[in-house]
DSSP file (Angstrom, degrees, kcal/mol; ACC not computed):
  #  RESIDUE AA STRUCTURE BP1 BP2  ACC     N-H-->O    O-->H-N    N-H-->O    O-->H-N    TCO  KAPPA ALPHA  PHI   PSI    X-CA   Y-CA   Z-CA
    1    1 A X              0   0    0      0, 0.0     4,-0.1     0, 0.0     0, 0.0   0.000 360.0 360.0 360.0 119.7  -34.8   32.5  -73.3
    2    2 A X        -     0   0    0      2,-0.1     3,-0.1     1,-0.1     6,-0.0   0.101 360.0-116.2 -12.6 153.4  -37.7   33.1  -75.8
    3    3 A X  S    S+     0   0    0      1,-0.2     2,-0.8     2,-0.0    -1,-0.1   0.907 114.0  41.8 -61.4 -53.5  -40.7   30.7  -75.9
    4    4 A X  S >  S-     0   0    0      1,-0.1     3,-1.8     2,-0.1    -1,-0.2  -0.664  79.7-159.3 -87.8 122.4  -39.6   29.8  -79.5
    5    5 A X  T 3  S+     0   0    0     -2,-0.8    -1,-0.1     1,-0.2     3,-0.1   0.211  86.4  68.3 -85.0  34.8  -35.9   29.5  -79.7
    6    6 A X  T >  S+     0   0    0      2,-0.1     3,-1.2     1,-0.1    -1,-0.2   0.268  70.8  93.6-124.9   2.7  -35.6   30.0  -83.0
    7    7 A X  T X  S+     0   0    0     -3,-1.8     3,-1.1     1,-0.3    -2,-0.1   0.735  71.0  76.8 -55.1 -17.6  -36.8   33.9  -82.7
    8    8 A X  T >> S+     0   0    0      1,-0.2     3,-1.9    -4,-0.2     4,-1.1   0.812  84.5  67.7 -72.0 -27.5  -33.2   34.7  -82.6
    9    9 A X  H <> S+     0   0    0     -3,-1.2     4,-0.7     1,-0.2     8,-0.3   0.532  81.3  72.5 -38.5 -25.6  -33.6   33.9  -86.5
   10   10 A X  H <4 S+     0   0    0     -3,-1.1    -1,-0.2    -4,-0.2     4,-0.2   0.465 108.4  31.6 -84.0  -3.9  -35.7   36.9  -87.2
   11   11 A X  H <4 S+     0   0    0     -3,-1.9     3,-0.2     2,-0.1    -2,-0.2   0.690 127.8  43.6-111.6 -45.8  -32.7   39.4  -86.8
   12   12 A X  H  < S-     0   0    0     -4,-1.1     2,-0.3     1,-0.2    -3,-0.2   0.957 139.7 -18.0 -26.4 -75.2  -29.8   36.6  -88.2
   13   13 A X     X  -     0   0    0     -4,-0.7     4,-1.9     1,-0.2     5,-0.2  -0.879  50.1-178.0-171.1 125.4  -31.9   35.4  -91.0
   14   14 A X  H  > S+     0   0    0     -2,-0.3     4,-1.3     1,-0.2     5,-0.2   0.650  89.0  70.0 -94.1 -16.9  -35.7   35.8  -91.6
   15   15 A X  H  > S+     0   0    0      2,-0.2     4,-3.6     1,-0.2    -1,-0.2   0.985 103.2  35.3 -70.3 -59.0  -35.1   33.9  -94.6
   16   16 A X  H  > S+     0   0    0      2,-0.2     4,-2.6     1,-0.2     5,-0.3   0.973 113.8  59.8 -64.7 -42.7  -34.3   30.3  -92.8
   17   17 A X  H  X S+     0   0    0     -4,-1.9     4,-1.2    -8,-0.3     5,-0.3   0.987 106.7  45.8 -49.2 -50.4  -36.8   31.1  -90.2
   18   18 A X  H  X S+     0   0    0     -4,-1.3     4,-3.2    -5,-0.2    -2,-0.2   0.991 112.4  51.4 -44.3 -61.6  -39.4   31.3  -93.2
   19   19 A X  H  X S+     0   0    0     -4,-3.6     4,-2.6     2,-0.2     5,-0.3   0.882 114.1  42.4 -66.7 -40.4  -38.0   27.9  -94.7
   20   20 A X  H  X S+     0   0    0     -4,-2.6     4,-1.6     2,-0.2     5,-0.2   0.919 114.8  46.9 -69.5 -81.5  -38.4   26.0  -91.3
   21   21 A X  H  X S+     0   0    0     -4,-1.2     4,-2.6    -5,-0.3     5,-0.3   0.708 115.8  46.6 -28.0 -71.5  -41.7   27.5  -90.5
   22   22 A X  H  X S+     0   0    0     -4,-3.2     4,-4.2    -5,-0.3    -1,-0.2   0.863 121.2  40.7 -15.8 -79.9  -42.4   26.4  -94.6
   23   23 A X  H  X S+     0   0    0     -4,-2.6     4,-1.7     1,-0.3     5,-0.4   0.920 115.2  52.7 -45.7 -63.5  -40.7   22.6  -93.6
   24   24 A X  H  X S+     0   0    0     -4,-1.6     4,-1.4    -5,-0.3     3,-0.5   0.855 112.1  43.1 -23.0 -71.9  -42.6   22.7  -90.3
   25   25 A X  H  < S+     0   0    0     -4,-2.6    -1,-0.2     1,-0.3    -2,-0.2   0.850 111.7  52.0 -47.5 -43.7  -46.0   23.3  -92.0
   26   26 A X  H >< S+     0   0    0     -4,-4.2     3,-1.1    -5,-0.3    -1,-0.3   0.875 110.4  54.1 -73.2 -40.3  -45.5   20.9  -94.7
   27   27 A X  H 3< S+     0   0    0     -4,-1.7    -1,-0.2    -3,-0.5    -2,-0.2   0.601 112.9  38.6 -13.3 -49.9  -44.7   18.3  -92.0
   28   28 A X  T 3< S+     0   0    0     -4,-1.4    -1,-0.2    -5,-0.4    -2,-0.2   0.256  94.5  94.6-120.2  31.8  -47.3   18.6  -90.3
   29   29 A X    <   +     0   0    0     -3,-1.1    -3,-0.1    -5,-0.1     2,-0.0  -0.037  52.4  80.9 -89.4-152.0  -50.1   19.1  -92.8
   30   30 A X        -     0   0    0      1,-0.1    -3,-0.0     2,-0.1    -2,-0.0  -0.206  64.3-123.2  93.3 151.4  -52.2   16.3  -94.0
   31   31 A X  S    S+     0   0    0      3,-0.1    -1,-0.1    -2,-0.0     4,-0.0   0.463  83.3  89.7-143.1  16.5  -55.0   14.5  -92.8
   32   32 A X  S    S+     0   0    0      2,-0.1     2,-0.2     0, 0.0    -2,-0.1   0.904 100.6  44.5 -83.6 -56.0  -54.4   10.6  -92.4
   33   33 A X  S    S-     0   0    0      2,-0.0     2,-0.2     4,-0.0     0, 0.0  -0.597  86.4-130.2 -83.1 142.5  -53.0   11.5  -88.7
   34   34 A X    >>  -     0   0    0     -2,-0.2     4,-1.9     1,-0.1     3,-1.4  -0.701  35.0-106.8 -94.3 169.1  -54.8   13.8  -86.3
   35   35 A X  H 3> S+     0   0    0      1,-0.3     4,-1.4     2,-0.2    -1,-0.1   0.588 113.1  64.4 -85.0  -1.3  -52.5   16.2  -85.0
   36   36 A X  H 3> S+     0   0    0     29,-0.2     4,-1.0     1,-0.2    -1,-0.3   0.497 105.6  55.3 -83.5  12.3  -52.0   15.0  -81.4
   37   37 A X  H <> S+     0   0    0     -3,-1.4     4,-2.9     2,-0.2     5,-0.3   0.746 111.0  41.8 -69.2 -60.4  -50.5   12.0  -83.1
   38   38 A X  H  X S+     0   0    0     -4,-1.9     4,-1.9     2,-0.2     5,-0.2   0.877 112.3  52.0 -63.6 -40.9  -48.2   14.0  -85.0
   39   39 A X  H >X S+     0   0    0     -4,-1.4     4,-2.6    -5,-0.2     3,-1.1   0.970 110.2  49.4 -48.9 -85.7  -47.5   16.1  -82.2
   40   40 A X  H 3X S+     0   0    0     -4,-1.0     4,-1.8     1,-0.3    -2,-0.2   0.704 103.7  61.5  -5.4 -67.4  -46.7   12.9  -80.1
   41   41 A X  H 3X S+     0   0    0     -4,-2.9     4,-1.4     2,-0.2    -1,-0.3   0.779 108.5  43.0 -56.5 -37.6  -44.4   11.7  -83.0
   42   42 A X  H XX S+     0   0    0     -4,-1.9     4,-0.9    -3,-1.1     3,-0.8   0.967 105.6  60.1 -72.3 -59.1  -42.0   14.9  -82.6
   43   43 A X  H >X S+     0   0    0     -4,-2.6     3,-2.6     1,-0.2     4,-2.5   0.839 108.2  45.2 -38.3 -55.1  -42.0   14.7  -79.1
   44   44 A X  H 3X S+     0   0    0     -4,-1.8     4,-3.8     1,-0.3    -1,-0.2   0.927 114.2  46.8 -45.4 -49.7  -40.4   11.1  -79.3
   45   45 A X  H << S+     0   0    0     -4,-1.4    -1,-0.3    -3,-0.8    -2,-0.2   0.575 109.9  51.0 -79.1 -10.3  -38.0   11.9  -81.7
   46   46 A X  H X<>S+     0   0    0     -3,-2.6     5,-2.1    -4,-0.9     3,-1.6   0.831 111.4  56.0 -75.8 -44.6  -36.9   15.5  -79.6
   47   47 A X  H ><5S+     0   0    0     -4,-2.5     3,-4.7    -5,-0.3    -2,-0.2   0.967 107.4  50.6 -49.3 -66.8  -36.6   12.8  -76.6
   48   48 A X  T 3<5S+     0   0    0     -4,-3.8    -1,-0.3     1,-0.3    -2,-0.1   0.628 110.7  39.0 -67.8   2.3  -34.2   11.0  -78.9
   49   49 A X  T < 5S-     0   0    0     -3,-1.6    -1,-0.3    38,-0.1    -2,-0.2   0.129 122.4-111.8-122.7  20.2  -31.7   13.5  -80.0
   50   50 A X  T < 5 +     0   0    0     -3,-4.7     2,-0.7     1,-0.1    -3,-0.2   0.752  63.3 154.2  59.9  34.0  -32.2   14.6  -76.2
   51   51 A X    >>< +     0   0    0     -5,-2.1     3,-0.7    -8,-0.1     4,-0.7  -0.595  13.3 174.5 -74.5  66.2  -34.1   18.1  -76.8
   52   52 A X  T 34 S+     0   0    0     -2,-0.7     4,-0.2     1,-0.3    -1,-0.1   0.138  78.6  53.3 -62.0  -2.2  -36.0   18.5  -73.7
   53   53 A X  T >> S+     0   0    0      2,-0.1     4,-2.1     3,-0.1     3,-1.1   0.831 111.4  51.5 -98.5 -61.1  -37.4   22.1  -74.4
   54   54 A X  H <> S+     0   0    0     -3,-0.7     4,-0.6     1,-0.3     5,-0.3   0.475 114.3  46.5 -46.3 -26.1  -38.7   20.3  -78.1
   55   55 A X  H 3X S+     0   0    0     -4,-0.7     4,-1.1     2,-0.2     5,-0.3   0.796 113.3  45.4 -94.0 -51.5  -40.4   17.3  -75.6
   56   56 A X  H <> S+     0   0    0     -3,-1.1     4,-4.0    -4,-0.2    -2,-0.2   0.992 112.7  53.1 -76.7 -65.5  -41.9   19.8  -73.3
   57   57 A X  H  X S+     0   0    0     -4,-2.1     4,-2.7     1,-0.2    -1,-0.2   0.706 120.8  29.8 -25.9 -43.8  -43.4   22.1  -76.6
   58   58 A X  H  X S+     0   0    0     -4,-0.6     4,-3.8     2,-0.2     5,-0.4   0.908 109.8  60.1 -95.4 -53.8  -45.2   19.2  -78.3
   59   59 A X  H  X S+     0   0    0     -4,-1.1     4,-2.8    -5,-0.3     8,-0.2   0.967 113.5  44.5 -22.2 -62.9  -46.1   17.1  -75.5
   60   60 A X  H  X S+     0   0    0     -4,-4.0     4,-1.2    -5,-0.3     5,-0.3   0.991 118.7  48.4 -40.1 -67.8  -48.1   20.8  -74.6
   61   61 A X  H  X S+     0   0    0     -4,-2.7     4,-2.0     1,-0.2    -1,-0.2   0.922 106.9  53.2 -38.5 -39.1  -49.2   20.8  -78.6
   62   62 A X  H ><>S+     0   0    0     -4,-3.8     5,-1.8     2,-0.2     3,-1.5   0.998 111.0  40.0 -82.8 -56.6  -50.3   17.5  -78.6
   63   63 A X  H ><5S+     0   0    0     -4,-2.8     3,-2.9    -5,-0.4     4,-0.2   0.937 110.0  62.1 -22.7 -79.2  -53.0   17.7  -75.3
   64   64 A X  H 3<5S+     0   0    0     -4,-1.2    -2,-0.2     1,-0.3    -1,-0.2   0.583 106.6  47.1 -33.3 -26.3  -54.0   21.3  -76.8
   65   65 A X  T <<5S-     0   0    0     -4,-2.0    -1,-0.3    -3,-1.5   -29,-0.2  -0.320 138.2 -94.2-100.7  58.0  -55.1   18.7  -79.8
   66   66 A X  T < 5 +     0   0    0     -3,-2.9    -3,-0.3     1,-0.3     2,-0.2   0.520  68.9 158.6  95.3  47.1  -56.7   16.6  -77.3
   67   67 A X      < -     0   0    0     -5,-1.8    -1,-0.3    -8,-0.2     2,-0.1  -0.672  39.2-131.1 -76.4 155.2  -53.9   13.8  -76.2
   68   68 A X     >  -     0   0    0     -2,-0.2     4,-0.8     1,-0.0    -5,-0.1  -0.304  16.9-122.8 -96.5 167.5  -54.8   12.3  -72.9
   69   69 A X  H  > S+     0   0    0      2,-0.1     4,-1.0    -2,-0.1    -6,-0.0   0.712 117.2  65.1 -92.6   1.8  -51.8   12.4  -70.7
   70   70 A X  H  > S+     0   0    0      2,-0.2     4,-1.1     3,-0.1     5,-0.4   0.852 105.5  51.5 -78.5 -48.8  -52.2    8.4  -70.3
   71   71 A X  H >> S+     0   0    0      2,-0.2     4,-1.5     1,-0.2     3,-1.5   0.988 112.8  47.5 -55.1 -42.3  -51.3    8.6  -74.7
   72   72 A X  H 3< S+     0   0    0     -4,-0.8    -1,-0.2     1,-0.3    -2,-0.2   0.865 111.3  42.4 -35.5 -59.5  -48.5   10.5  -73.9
   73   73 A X  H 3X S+     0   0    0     -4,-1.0     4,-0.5     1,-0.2    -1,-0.3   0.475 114.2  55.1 -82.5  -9.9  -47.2    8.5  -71.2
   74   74 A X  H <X S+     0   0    0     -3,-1.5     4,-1.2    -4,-1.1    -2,-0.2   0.527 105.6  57.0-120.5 -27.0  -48.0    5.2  -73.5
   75   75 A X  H  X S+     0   0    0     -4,-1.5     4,-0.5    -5,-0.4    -2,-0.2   0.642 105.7  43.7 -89.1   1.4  -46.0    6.8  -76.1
   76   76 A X  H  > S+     0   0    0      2,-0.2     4,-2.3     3,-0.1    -1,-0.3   0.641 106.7  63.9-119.1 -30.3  -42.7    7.1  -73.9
   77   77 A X  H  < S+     0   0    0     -4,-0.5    -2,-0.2     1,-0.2    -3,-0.1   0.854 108.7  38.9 -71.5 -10.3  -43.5    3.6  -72.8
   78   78 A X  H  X S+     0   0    0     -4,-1.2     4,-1.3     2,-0.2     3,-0.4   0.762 117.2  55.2 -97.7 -29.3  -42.9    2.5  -76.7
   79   79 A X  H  X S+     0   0    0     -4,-0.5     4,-2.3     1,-0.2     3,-0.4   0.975 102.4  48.6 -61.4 -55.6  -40.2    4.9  -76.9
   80   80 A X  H  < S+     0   0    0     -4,-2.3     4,-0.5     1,-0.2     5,-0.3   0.566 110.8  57.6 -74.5   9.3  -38.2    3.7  -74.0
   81   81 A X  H  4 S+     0   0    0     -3,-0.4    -1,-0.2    -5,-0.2    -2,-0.2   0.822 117.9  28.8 -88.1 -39.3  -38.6    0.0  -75.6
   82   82 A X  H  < S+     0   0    0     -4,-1.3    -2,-0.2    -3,-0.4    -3,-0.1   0.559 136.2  25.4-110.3   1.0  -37.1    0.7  -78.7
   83   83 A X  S  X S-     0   0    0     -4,-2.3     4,-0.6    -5,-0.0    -1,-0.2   0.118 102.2-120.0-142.6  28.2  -34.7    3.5  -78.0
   84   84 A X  H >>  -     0   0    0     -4,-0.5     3,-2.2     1,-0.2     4,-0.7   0.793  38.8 -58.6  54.7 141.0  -33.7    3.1  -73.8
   85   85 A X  H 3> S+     0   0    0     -5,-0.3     4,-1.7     1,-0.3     5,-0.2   0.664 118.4  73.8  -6.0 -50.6  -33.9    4.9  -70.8
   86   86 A X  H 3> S+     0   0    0      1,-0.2     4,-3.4     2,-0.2    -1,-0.3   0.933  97.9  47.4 -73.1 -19.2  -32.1    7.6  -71.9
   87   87 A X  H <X S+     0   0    0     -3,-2.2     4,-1.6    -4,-0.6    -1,-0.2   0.907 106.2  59.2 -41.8 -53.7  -34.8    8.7  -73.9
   88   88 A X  H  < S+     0   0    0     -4,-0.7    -1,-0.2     2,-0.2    -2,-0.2   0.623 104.1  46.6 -27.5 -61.1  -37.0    8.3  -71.3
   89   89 A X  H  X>S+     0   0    0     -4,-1.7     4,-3.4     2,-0.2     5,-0.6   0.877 102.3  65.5 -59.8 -45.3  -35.1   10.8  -68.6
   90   90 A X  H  X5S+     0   0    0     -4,-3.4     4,-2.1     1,-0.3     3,-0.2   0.941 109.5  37.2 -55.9 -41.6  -34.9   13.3  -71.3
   91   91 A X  H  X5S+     0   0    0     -4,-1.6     4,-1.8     1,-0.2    -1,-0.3   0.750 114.2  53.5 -74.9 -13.2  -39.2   13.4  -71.1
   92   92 A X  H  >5S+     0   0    0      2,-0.2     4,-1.7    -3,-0.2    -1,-0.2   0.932 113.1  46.3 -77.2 -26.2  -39.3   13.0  -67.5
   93   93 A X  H  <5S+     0   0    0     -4,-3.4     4,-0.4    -3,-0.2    -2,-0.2   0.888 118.9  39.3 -54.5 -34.7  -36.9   16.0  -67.4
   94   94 A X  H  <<S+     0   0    0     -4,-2.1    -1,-0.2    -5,-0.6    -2,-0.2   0.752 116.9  49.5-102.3 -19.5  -38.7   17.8  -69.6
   95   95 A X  H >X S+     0   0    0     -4,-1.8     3,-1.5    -5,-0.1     4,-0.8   0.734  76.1  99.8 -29.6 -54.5  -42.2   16.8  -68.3
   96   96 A X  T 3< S+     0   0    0     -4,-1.7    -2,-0.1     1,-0.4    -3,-0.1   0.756  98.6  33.2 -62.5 -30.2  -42.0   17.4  -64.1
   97   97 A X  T 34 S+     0   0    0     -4,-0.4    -1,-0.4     1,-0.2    -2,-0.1   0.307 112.0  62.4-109.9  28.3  -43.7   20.7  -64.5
   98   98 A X  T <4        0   0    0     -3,-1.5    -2,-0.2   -38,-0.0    -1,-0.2   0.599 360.0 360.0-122.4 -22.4  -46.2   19.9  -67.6
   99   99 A X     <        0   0    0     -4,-0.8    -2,-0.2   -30,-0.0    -3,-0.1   0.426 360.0 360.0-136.1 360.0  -48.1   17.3  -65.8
């Protein structure tokens, strides 16, 4: 598998790849949040619709903009309050080898 799995879009349809990349950017532009915040905030939300490649990617992003792994781990403890366990597994799965 690709690092991005959404390179299979550039022989399908370079057009939607464009438009996510677009949505992506606009998403995460701004400057009221830094971006290992924002980062962070996807990670939670891949955890909850149980996308564990999507957990591991931002988790990464979000260090590389200088999250500790103690925010990280603080941020799955407020996830697993408000959205259960299974959230939880999905980041340890998708964690074991990032940290």
């Amino acid at each position: 598998m690709p690092e991005n799995p959404l390179e299979v879009f550039e022989r399908l349809d370079p057009e939607l790849l464009k438009l996510i990349g677009q949505n992506r950017d606009f998403a995460l532009s701004g400057n009221a949040l830094p971006p290992k915040f924002k980062h962070i905030l996807v990670m939670v939300i891949d955890a909850v619709n149980g996308a564990p490649l999507g957990v591991k990617a931002n988790a990464a992003a979000a260090m590389k903009a200088g999250a500790t792994k103690e925010e990280i781990v603080e941020a799955v403890r407020v996830l697993h309050e408000v959205c259960g366990a299974g959230s939880a597994y999905t980041v340890a799965h998708a964690l074991g080898d990032v940290f």
